[in-house]
TORDO-719143 format. One line per 8 residues: number of its first residue (from 1); for each residue x, z, y of C-alpha. Coordinates in Angstrom, 1 decimal, always signed. Example, Ala and Ser with C-alpha at 12.3 -4.5 7.8 and 13.67 -1.06 7.14 Angstrom:
2
1) +12.3:+7.8:-4.5 | +13.7:+7.1:-1.1 .
% end
This chain:
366
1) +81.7:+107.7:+163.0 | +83.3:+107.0:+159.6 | +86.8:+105.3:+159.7 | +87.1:+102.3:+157.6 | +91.4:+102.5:+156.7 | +93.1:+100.4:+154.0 | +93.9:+102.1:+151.1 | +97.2:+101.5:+148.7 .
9) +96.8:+98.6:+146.7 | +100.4:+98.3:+145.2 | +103.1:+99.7:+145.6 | +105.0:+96.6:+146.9 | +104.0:+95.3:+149.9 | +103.7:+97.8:+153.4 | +101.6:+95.5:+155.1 | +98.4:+93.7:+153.6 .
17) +96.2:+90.3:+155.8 | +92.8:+91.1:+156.8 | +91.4:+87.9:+155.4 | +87.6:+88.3:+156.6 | +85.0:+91.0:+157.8 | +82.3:+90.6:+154.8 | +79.5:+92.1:+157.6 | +79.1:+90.9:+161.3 .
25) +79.5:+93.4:+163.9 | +76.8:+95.7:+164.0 | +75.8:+94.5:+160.9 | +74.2:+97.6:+158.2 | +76.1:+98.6:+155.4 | +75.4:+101.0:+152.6 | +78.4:+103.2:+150.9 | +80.6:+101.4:+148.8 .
33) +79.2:+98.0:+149.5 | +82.2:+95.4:+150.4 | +82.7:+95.4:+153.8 | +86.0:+93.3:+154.2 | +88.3:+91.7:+152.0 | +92.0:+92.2:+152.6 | +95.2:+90.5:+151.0 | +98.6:+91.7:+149.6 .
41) +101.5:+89.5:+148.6 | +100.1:+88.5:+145.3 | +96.1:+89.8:+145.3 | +93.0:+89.9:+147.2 | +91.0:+93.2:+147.2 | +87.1:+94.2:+149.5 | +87.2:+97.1:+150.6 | +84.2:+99.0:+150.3 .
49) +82.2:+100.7:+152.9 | +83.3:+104.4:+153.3 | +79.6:+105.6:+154.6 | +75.5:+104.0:+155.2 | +75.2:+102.8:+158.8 | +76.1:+100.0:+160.7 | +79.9:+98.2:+161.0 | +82.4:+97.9:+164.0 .
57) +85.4:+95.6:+163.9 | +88.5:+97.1:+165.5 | +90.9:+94.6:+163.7 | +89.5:+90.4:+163.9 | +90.0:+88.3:+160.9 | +93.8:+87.4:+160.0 | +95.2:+90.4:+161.6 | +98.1:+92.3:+159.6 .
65) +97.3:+95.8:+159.0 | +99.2:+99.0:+157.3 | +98.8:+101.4:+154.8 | +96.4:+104.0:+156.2 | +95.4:+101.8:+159.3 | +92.2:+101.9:+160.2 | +90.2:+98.6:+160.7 | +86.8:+99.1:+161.5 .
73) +84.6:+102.4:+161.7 | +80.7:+102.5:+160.4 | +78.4:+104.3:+162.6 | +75.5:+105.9:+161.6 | +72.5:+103.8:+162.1 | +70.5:+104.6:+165.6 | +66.9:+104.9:+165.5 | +64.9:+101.3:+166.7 .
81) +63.9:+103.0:+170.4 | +67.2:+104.2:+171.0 | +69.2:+101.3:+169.6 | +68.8:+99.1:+173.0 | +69.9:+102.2:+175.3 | +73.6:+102.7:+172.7 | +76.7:+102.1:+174.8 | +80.0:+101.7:+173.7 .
89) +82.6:+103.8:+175.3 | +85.4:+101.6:+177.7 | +87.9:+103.6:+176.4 | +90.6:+101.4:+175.3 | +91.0:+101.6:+171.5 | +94.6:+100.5:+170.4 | +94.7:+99.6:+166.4 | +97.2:+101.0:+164.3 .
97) +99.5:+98.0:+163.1 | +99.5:+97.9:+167.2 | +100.6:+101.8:+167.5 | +103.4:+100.8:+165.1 | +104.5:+98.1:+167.0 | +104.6:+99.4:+170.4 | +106.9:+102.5:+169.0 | +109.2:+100.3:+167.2 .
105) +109.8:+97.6:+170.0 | +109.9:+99.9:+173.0 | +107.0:+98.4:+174.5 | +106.0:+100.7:+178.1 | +102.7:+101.9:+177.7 | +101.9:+101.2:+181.0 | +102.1:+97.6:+180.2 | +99.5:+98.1:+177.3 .
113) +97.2:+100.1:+179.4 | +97.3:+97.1:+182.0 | +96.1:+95.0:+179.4 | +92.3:+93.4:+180.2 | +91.0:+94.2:+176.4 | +89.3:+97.1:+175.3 | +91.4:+96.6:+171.7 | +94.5:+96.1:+172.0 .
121) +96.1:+94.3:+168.7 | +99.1:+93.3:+167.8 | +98.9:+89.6:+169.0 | +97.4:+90.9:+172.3 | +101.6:+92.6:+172.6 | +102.9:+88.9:+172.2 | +103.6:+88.5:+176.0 | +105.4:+92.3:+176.3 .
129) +107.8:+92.3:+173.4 | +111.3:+92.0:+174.3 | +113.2:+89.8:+171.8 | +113.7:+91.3:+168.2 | +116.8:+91.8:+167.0 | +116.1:+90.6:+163.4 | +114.2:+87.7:+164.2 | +116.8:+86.5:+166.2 .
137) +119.4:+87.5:+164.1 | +118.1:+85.4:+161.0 | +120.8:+82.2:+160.3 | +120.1:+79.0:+162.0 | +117.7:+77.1:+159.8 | +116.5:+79.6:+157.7 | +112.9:+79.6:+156.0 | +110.9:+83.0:+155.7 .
145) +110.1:+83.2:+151.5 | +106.4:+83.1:+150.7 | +104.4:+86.7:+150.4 | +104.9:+86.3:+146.4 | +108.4:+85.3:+146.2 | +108.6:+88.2:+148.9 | +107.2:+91.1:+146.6 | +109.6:+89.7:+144.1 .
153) +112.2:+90.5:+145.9 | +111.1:+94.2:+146.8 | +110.6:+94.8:+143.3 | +113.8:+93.6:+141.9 | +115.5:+95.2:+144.6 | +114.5:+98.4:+143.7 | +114.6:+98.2:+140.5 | +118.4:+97.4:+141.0 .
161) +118.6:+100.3:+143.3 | +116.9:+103.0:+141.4 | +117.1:+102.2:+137.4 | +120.4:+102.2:+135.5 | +119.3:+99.6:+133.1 | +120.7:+98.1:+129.8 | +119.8:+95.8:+127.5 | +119.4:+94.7:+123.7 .
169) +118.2:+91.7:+121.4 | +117.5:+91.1:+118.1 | +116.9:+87.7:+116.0 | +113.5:+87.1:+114.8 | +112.5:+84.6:+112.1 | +108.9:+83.9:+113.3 | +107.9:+80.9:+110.1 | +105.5:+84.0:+108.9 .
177) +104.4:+84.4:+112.6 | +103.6:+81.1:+113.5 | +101.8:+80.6:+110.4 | +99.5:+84.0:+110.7 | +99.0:+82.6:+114.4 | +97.5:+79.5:+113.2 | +95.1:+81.6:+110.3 | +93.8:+83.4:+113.0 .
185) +93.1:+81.0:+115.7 | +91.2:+79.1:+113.0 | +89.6:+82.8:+112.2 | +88.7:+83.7:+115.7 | +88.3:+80.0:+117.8 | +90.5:+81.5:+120.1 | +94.1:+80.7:+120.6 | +96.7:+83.0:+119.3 .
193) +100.2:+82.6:+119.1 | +103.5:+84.6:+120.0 | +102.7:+86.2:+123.2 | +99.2:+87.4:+121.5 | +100.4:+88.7:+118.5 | +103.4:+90.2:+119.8 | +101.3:+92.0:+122.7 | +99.2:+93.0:+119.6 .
201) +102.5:+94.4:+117.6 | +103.8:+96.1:+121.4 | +100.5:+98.3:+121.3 | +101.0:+99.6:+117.9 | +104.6:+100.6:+118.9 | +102.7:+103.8:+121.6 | +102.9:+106.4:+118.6 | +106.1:+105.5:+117.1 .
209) +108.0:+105.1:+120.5 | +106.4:+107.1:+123.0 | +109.6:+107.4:+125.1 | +109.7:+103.8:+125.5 | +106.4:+103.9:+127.7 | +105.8:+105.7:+131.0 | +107.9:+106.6:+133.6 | +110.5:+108.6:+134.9 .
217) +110.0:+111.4:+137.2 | +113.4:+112.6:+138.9 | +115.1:+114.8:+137.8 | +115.3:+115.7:+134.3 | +111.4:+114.5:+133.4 | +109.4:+111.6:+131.8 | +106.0:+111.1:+132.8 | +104.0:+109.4:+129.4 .
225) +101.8:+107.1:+128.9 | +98.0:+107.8:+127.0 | +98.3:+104.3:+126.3 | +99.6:+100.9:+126.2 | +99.0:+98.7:+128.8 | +101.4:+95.9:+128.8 | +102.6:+93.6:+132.1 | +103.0:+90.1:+130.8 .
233) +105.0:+87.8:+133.2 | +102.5:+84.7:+134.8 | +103.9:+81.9:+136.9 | +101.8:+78.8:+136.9 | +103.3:+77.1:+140.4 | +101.8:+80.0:+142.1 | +104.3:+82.8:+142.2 | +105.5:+85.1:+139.5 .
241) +102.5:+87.7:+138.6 | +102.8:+90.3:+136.2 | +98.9:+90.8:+135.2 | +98.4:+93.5:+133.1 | +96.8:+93.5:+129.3 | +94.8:+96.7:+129.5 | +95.1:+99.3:+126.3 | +96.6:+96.6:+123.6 .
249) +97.3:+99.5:+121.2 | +93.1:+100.2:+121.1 | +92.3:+96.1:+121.2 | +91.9:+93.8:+118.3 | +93.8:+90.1:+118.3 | +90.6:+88.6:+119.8 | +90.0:+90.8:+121.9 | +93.9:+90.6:+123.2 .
257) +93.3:+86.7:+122.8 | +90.2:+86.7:+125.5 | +92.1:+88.9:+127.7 | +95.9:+86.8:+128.2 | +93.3:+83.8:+128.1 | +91.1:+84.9:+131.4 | +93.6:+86.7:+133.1 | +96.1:+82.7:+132.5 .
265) +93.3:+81.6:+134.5 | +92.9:+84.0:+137.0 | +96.7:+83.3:+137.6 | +95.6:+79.4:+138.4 | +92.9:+79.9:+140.6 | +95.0:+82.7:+142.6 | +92.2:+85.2:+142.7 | +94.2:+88.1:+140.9 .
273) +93.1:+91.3:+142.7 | +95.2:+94.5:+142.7 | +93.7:+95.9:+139.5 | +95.0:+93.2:+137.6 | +98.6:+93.7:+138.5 | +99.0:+97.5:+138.4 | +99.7:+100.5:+136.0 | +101.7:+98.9:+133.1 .
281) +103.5:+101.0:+131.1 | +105.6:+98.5:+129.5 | +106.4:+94.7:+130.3 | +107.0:+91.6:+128.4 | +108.4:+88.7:+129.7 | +107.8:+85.7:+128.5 | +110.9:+82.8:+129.0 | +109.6:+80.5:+126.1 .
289) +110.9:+76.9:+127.1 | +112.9:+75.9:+124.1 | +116.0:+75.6:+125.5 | +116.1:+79.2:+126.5 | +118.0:+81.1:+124.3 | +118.1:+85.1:+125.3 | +116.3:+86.1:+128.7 | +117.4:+89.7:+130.5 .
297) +114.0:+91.5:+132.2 | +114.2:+93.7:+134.9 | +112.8:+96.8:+134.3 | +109.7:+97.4:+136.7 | +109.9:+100.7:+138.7 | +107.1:+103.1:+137.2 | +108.6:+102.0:+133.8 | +111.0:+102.2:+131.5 .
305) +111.5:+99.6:+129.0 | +110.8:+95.9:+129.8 | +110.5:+93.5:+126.4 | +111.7:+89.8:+126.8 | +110.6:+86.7:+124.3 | +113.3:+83.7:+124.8 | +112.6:+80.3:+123.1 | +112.1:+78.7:+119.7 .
313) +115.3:+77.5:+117.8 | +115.8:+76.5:+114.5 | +118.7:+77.1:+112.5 | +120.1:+76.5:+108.6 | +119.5:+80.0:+106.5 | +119.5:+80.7:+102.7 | +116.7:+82.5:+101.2 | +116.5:+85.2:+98.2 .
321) +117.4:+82.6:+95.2 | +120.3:+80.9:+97.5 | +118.5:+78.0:+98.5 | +119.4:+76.3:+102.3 | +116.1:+76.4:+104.4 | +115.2:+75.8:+107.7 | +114.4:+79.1:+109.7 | +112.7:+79.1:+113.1 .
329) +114.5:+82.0:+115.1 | +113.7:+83.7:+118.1 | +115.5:+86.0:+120.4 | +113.6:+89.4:+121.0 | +115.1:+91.5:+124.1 | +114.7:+94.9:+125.8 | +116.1:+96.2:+129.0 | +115.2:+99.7:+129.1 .
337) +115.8:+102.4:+132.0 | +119.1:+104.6:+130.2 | +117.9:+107.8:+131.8 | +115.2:+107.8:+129.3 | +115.9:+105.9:+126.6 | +118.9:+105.2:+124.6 | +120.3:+102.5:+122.5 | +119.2:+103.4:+119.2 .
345) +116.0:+104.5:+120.0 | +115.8:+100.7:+121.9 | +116.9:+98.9:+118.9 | +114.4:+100.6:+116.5 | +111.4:+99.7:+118.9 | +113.1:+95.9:+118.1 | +113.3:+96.5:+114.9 | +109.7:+98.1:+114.6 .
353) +108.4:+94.4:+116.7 | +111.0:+92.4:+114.9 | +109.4:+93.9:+110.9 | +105.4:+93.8:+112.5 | +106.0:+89.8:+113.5 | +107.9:+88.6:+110.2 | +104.7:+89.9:+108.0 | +103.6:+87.4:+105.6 .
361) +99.7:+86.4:+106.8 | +98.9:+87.9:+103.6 | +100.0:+91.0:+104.5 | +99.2:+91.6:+108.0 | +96.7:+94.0:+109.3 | +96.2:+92.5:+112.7 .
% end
């Protein structure tokens, strides 16, 4: 038999939901077609079949299962006059998120063995745990976060942990941005404004800056990156996401355009799978309400500079003959991991962003 385990699928959560079995029990299956669909904290992934033959469930619907556990098996196919005559074996088969259990909570294996199932899971324990210490430790009152909210919190808790981070803005004026924004939606149908072009003007940044993308390998080393894929911060009432804009440096507006726009609504309908949310090399956060005036990012672990765009303002400036005009101004931020990069270097990538936004329309080559 061929096991049928659960892969990684982020690097956040160490236990994923087996949502449903996508073939019935003895069901056929051919390699690599989906044969269950399991969930993380922010995504839903199938999990293709490892092997041709037919399925066996050792983990039912809604069950919580680890990295590496194994869920099901497929067994190769019996010919139709031996099919009827195939027995299963009564040895008991004890999943893996139920191995894990039974080691941390002490539970007597003679108990389990006493158990009248031939798979033992994890809510087939419920009667033989003795009371856990954190569960009943927890304050009077207190509400479990949601799956998102609870990556969130893995991922800025290690980030705090592990990456001495600091951080850096510059003022933008954006008059020539907003205006080469609204030449190009007209251009392309498609819209394109500050989080578009600015993804755009990011990916051009990978040969000028390449220690500002990749990652840090302990001790002394940088992993890079071939090429620019940026995170860009999502949260439409559903969790904060942090999809990821594939290649930027290698894309045209439009094509940057069709991307934010599908993966704004993936983000509504909640269907994001783990592909969409892993292997950026850089993030931007986007904190564009108006009355946000300078927005600090954490730096995501496997990075080492996060990018932050705060809101719009609009302030009294003079221009080149002395004249008082009306500048709209934006705050452009970067926290940035200070093993690897440094301030200067930090300031020019702002610098390099800052020039690429303020072109004159006529001038850009977007």
């Amino acid at each position: 038999m061929t096991e049928i385990r659960v892969p990684q699928l982020n690097a956040n959560d160490v236990t994923y939901t087996l949502v449903e079995w996508l073939v019935e029990p003895g069901g056929p299956v051919a390699a690599g077609d989906p044969v269950a669909t399991v969930e993380t904290s922010k995504a839903a992934e199938e999990l293709p079949s490892p092997a041709d033959g037919v399925v066996q469930h050792l983990l039912a619907a809604g069950a919580e299962c680890a990295v590496g556990a194994v869920i099901g098996r497929v067994a190769p196919a019996l010919p139709a006059h031996t099919a009827a005559a195939a027995t299963v074996q009564d040895e008991q088969i004890i999943t893996e998120p139920a191995r894990r259990l039974i080691a941390e909570r002490g539970i007597d294996p003679a108990l389990v063995r006493a158990l009248d199932t031939r798979v033992v899971r994890t809510a087939d324990l419920a009667a033989l745990l003795p009371p856990d210490p954190v569960a009943s430790s927890a304050p009077a009152g207190a509400q479990a976060l949601p799956p998102v909210q609870q990556a969130v919190v893995a991922v800025v808790t290690e980030s705090h942990r592990s990456i001495p981070a600091a951080f850096v803005a510059v003022k933008v004026h954006l008059d020539n941005a907003i205006r080469r924004g609204q030449l190009l939606t007209r251009e392309h149908k498609r819209m394109i404004g500050m989080p578009e072009l600015l993804i755009a003007a990011i990916g051009a940044q990978l040969a000028r800056h390449p220690g500002c993308f990749g990652a840090f390998e302990p001790p002394h080393h940088v992993r890079p990156a071939a090429t620019a894929d940026v995170g860009v911060t999502m949260d439409v009432g559903r969790g904060l996401h942090v999809p990821v804009v594939r290649d930027a440096a290698a894309a045209g507006i439009r094509e940057i355009a069709e991307r934010l726009m599908a993966l704004r609504m993936t983000a509504l309908r909640g269907t994001f799978r783990a592909g969409d949310l892993t292997g950026a090399t850089i993030m931007l956060a986007l904190h564009t309400d108006d009355d946000v005036t300078v927005a600090v990012p954490i730096v995501q672990p496997g990075t080492v500079c996060a990018l932050s765009l705060a809101g719009r303002t609009t302030e009294l400036d003079l221009d080149d003959a002395g004249t008082v005009v009306r500048r709209t101004v934006v705050q452009l931020g970067v926290a940035y991991d200070h093993r690897v990069v440094n301030g200067r270097e930090a300031v020019e990538l702002l610098r390099d962003l800052r020039d690429a936004l303020q072109q004159p329309p006529e001038g850009a080559a977007v």
